[in-house]
SETOR-465483 format. One record per residue (C-alpha): x, y, z. Coordinates in steps of 0.2 Angstrom, whole numbers, padded with zeros to 4 digits, always signed. Example, Ala and Ser with C-alpha at 12.3 -4.5 7.8 and 13.67 -1.06 7.14 Angstrom:
! SETOR-465483
+0062-0022+0039
+0068-0005+0036
***
This chain:
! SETOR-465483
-0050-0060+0108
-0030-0059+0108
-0017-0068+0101
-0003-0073+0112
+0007-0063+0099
-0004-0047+0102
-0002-0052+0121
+0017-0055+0119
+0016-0037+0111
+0006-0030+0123
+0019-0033+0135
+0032-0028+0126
+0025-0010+0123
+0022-0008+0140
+0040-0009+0146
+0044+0004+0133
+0047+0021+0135
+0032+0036+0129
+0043+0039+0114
+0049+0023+0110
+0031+0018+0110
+0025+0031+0100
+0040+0028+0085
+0033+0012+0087
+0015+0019+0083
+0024+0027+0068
+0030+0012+0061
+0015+0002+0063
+0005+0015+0055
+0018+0016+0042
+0015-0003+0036
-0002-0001+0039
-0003+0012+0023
+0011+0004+0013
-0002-0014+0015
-0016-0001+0010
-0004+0004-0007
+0001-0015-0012
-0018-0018-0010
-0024-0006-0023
-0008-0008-0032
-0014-0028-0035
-0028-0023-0038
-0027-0012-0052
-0014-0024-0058
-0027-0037-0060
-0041-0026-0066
-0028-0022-0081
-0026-0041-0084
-0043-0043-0085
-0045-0030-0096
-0030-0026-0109
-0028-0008-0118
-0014-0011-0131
-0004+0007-0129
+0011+0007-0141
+0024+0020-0132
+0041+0025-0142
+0051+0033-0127
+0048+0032-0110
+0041+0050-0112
+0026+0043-0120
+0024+0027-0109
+0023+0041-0092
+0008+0051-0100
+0000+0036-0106
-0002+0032-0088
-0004+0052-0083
-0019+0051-0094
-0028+0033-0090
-0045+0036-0084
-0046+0034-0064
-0053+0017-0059
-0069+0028-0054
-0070+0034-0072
-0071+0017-0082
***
C-alpha cells in the first residue's frame, strides 16, 4: 500500500528526465547505505556500553591500534 508521499514521489519521478531520475537512484541509494552505517554504528556503540573494556591509550597512536586490533563483533 502507498503513501500519499510515495505517490507524491511517484509523480514527481515521472516528470523527470532518464538521467535526473537515475542521479536520483544514486542518491537514494546513497542514504540507503549511510542508514545501513549509523545502524551498525549504534549498534556497536551500545554493545560497547553494555560491555566496557577499559583500554588506557597515551597518544592517539595507541588509541587507532587499540581499535585496529578489537575483535570483530563476529569474534566475541
Amino acid at each position: 500500500m502507498k503513501t500519499m508521499e510515495i505517490s507524491e514521489i511517484d509523480e514527481m519521478l515521472n516528470m523527470l528526465p532518464k538521467t535526473a531520475r537515475q542521479e536520483v537512484r544514486d542518491f537514494a541509494a546513497y542514504l540507503l547505505d549511510r542508514e545501513r552505517r549509523h545502524k551498525a554504528l549504534v549498534e556497536r556503540v551500545l554493545k560497547a556500553e553494555q560491555n566496557p573494556d577499559v583500554v588506557e591509550c597515551k597518544t592517539p597512536e595507541e588509541f587507532m591500534q587499540a581499535i585496529l586490533n578489537a575483535p570483530d563483533d563476529d569474534e566475541g
